[in-house]
MMTF fields as JSON, N, C-alpha, C and O atoms, coordinates in Angstrom:
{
  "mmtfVersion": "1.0.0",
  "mmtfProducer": "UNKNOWN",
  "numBonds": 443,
  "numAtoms": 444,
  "numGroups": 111,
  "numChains": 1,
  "numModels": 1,
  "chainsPerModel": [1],
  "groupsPerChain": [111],
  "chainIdList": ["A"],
  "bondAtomList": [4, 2, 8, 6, 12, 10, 16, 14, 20, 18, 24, 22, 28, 26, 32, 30, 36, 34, 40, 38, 44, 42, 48, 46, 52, 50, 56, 54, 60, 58, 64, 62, 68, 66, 72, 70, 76, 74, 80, 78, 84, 82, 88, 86, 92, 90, 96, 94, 100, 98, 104, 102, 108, 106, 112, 110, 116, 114, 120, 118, 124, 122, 128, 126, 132, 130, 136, 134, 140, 138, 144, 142, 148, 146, 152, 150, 156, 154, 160, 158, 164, 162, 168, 166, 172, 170, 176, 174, 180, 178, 184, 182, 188, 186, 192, 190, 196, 194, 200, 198, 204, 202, 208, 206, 212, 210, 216, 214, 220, 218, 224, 222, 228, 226, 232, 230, 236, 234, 240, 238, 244, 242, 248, 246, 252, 250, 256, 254, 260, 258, 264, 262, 268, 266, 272, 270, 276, 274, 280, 278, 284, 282, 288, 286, 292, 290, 296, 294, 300, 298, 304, 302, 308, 306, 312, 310, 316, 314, 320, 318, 324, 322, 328, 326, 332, 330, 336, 334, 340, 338, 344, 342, 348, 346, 352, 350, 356, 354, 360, 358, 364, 362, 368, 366, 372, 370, 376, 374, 380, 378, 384, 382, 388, 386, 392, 390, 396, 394, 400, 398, 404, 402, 408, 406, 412, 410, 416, 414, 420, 418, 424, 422, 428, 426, 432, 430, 436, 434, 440, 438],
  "bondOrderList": [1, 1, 1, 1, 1, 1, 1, 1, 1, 1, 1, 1, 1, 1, 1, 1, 1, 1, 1, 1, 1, 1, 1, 1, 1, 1, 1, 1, 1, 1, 1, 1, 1, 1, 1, 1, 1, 1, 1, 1, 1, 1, 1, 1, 1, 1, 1, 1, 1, 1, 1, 1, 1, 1, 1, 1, 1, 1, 1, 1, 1, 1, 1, 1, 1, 1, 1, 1, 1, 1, 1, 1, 1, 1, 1, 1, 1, 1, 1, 1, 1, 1, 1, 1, 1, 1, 1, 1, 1, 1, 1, 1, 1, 1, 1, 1, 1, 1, 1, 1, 1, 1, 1, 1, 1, 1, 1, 1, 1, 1],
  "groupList": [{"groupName": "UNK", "atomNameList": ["N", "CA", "C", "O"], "elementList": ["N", "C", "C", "O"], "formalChargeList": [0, 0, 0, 0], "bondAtomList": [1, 0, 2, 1, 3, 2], "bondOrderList": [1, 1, 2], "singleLetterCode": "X", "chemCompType": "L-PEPTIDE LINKING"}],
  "groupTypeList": [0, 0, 0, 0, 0, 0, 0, 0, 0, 0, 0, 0, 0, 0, 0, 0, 0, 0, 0, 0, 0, 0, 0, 0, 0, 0, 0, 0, 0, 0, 0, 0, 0, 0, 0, 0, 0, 0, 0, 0, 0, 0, 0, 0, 0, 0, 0, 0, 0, 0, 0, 0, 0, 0, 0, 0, 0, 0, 0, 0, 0, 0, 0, 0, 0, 0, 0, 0, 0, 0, 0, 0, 0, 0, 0, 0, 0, 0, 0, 0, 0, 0, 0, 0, 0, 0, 0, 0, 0, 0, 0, 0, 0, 0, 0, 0, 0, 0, 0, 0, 0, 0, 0, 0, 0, 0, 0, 0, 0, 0, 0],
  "groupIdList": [1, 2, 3, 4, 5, 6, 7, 8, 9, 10, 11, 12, 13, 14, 15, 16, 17, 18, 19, 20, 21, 22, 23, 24, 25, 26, 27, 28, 29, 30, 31, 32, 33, 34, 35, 36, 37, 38, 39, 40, 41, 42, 43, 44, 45, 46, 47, 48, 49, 50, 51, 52, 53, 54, 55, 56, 57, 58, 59, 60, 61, 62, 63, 64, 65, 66, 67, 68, 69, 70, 71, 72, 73, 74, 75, 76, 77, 78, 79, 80, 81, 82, 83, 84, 85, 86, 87, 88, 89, 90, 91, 92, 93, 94, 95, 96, 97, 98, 99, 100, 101, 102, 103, 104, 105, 106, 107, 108, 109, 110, 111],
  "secStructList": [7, 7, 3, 3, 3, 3, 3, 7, 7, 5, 7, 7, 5, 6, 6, 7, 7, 3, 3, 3, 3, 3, 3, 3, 3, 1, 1, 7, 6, 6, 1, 1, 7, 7, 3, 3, 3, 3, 3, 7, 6, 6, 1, 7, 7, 3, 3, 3, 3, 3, 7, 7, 1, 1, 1, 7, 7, 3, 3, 7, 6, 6, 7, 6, 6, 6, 3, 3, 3, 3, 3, 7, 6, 6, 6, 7, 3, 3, 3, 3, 3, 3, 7, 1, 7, 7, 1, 1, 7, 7, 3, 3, 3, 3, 3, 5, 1, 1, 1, 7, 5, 7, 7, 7, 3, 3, 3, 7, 7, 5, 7],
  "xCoordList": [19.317, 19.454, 18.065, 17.164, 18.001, 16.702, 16.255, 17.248, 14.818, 14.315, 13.078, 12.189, 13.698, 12.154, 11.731, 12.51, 10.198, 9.78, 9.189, 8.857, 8.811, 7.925, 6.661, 6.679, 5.595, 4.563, 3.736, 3.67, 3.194, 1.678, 1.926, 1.165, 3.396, 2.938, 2.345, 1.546, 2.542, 1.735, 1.15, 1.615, 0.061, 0.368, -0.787, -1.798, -1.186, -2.303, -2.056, -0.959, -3.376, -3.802, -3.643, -3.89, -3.247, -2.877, -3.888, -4.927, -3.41, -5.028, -5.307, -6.149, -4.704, -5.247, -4.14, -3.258, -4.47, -3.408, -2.832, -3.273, -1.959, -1.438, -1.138, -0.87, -1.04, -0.293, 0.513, 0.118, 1.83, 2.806, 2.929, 2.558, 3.743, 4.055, 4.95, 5.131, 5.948, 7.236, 6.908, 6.36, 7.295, 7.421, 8.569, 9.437, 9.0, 10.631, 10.059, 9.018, 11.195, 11.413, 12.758, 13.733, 12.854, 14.471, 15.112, 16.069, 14.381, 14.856, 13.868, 12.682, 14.216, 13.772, 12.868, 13.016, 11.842, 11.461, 10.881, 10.909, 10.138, 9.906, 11.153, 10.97, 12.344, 13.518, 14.112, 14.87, 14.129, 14.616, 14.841, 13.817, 15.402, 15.313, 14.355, 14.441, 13.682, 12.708, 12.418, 12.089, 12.615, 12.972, 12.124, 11.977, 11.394, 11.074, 11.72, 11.384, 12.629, 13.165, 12.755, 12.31, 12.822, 12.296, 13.425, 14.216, 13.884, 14.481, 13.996, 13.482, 14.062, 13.248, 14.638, 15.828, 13.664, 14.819, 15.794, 15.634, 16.723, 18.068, 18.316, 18.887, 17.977, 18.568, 18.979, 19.097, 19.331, 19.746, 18.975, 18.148, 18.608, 18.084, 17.37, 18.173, 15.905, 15.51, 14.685, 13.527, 14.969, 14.864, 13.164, 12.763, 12.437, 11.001, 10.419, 9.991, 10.455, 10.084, 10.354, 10.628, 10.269, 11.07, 9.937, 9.265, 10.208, 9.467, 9.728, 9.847, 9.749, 10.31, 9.589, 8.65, 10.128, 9.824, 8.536, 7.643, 8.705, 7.06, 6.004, 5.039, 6.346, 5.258, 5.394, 4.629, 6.636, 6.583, 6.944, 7.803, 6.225, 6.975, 7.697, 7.516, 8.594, 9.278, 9.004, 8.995, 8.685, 8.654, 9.597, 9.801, 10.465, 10.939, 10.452, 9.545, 10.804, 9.861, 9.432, 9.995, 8.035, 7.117, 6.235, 5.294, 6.68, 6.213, 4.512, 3.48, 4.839, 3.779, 2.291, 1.504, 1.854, 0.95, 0.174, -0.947, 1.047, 0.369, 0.819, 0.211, 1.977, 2.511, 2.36, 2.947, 1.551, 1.51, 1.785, 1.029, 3.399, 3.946, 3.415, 3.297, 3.054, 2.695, 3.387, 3.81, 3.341, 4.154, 3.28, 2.787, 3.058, 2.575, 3.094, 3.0, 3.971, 4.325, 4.571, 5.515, 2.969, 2.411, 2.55, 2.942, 2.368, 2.805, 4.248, 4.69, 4.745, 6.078, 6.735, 7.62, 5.582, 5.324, 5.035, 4.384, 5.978, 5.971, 4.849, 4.668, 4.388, 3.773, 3.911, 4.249, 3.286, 3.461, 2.786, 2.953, 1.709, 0.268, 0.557, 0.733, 0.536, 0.498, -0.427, -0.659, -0.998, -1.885, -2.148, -1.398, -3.186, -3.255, -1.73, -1.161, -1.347, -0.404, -0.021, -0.999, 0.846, 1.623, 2.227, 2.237, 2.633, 3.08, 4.985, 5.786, 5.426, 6.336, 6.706, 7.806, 5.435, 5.722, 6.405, 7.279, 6.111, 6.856, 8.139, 9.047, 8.478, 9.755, 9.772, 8.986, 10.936, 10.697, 11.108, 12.042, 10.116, 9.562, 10.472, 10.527, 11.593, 12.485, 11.863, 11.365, 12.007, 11.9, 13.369, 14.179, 13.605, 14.75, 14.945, 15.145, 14.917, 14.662, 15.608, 15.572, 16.513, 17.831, 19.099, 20.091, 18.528, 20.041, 20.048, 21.222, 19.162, 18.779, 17.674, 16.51, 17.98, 17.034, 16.83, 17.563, 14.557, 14.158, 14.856, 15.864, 13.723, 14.334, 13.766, 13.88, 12.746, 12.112, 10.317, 9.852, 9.586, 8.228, 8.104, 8.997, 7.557, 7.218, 6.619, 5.782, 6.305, 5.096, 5.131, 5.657, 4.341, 3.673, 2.837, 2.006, 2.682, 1.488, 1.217, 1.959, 0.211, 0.388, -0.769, -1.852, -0.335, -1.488, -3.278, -4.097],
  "yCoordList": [61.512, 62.862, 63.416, 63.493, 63.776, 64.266, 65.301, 66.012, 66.179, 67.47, 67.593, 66.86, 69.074, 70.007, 70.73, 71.06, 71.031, 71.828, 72.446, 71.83, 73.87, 74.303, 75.098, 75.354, 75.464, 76.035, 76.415, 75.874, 77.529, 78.079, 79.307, 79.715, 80.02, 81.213, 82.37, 82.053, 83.254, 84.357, 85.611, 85.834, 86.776, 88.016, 88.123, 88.289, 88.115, 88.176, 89.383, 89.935, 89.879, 90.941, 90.241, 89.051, 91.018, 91.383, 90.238, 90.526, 89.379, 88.744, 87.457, 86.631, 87.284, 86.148, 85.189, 85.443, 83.779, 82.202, 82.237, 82.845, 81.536, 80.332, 79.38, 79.097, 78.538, 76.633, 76.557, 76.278, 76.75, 76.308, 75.06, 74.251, 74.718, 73.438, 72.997, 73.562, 71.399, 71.254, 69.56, 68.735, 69.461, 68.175, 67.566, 68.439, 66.602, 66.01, 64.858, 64.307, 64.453, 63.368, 62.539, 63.249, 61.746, 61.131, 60.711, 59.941, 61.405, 60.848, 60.153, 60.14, 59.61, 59.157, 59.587, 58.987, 60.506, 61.372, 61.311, 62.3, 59.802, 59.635, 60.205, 60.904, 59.765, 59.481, 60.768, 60.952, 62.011, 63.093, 64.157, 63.911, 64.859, 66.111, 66.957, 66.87, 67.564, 68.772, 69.387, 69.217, 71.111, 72.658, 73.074, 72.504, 74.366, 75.296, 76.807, 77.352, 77.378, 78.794, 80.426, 80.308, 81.289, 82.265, 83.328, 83.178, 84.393, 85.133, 86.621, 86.631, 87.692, 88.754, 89.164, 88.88, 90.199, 91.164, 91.977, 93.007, 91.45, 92.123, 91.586, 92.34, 90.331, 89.538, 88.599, 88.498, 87.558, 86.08, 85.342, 85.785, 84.065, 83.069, 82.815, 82.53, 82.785, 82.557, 81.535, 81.658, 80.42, 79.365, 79.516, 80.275, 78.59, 78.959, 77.42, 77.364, 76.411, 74.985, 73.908, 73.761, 72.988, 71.715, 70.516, 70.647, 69.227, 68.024, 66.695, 66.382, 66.008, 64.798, 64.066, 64.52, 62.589, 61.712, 61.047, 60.271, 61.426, 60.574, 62.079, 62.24, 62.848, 63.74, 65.434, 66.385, 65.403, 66.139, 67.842, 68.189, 68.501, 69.82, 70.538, 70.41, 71.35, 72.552, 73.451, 73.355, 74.638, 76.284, 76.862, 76.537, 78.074, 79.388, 80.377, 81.111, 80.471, 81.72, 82.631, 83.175, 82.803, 84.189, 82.972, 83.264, 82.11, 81.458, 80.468, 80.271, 80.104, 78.896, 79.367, 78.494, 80.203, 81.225, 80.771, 80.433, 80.933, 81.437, 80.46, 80.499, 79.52, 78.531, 77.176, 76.778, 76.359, 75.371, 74.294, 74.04, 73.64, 72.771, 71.282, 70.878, 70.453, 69.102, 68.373, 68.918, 67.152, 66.628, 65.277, 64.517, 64.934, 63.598, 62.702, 62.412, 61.861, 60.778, 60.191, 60.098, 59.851, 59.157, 60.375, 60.022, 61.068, 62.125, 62.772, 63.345, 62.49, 62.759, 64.633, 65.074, 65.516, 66.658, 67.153, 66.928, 67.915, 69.057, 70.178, 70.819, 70.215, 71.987, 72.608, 72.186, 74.109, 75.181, 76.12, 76.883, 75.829, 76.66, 77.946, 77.582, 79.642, 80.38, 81.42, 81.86, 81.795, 82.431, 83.62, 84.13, 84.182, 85.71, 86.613, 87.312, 86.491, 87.215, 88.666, 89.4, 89.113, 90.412, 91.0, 90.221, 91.882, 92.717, 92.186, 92.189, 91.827, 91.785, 89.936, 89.384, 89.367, 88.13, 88.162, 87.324, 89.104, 89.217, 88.595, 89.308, 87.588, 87.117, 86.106, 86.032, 85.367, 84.061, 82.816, 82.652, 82.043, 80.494, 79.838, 80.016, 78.64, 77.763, 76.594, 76.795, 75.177, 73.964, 73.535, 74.09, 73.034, 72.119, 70.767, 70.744, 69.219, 68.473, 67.636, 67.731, 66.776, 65.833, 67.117, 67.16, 67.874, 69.287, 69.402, 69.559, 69.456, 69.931, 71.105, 70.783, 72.259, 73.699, 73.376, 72.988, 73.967, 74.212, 75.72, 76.399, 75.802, 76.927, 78.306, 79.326, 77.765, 79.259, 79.217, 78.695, 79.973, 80.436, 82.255, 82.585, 82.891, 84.144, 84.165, 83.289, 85.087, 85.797, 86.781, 87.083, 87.276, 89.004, 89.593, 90.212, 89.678, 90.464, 92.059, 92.902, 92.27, 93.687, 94.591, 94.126, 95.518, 95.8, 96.675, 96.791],
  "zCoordList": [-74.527, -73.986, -73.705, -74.54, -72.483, -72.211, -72.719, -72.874, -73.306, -74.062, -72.615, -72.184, -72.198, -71.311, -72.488, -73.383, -72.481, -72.661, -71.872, -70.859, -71.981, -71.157, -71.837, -73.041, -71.018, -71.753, -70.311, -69.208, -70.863, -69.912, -69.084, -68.207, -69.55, -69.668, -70.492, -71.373, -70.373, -70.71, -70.184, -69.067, -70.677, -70.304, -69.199, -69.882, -67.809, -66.824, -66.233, -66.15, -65.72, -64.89, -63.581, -63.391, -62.779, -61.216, -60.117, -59.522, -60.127, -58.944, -60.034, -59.681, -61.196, -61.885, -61.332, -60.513, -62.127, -61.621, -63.327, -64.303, -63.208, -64.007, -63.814, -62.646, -64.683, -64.432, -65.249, -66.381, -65.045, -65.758, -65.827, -64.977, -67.392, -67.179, -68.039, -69.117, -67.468, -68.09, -68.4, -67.67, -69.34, -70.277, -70.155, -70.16, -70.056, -70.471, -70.885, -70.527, -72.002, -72.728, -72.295, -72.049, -72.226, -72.012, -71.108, -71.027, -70.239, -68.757, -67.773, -68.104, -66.669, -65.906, -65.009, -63.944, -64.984, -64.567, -63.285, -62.554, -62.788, -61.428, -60.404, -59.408, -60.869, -59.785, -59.973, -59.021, -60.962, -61.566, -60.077, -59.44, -59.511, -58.627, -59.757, -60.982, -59.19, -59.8, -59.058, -57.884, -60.386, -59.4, -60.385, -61.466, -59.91, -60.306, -59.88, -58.829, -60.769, -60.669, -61.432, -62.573, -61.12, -61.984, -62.22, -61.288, -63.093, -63.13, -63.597, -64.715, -63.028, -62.981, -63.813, -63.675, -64.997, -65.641, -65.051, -64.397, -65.33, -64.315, -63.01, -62.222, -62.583, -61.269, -61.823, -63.044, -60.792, -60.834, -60.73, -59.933, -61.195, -60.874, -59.706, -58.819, -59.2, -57.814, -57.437, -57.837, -56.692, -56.238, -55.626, -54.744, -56.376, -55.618, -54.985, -53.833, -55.728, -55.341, -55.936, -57.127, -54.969, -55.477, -54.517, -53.494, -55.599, -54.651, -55.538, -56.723, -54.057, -54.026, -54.919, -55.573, -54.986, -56.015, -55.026, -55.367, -54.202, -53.098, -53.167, -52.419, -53.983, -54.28, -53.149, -53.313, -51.99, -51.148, -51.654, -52.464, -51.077, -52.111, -50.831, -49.621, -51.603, -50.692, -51.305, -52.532, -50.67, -51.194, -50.446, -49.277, -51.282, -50.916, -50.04, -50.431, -49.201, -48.189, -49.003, -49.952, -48.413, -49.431, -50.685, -51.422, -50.608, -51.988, -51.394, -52.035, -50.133, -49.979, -49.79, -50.155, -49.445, -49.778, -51.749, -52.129, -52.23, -53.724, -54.92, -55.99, -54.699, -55.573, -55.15, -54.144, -55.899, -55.644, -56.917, -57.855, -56.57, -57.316, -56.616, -55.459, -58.572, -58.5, -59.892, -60.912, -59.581, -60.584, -61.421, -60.587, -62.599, -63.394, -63.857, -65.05, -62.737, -63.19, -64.872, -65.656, -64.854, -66.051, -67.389, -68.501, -67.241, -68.085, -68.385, -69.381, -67.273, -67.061, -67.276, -68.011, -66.005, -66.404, -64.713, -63.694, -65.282, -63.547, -63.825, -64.861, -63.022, -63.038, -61.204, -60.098, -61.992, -60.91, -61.489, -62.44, -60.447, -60.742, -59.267, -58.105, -59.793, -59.112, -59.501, -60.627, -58.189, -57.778, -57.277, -56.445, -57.696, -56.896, -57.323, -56.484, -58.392, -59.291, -59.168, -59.03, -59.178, -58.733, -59.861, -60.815, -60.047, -61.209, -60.768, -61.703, -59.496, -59.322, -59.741, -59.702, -60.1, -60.38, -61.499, -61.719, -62.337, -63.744, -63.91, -63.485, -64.35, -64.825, -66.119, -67.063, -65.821, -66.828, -65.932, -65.148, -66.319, -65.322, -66.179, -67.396, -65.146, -65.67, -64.717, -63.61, -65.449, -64.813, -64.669, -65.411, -64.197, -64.047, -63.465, -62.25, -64.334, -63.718, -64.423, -65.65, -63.878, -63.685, -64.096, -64.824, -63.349, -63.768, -64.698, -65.032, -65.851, -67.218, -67.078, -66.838, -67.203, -67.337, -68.919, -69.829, -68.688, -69.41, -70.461, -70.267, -71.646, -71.883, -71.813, -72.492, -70.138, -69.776, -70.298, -71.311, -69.182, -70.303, -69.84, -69.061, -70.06, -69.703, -69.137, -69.354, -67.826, -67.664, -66.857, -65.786, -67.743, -67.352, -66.589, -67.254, -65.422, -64.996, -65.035, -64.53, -65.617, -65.667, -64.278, -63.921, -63.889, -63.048, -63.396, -62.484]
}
């Protein structure tokens, strides 16, 4: 049974980056679908990027600008490093990879 973790959020001022990042154990992780989603307090789930097992990424409109998702094989670890940060970025960062959701990281931007 596969285990995500996630890690690398936290509380940033307005204009700073982060690099999130997701761990799995258990699965197959080259061949895995992998998503990155966020959920703002009081919405639904919102679809931001995803990329192929040959390394290709997709972004969400509004997203390709400031998020840039990469993945480590050898590590067997997604990230999603975003940039130039917004107070509206505020949510909680989910990985999701073989249709197994992480269990979330935070982050805060404050202005």
């Amino acid at each position: 049974q596969s285990e995500l973790l996630e890690s690398g959020g936290g509380s940033v001022p307005a204009g700073g980056s982060l690099k999130l990042s997701c761990v799995v154990s258990g699965a197959a992780f080259s061949r895995c679908p992998k998503f990155w989603y966020r959920q703002v307090l009081g919405s639904g789930r919102e679809f931001i990027s995803t990329i192929s097992s040959a390394g290709t990424p997709s972004y969400a409109a509004g997203y390709e600008d400031r998020v840039t998702i990469s993945q480590d094989n050898a590590k067997n670890t997604l990230y999603l490093q975003i940039d130039n940060l917004e107070t509206s970025d505020t949510a909680v960062y989910y990985c999701v990879i073989c249709n197994k959701w992480g269990q979330g990281t935070q982050v805060t931007v404050s202005s």
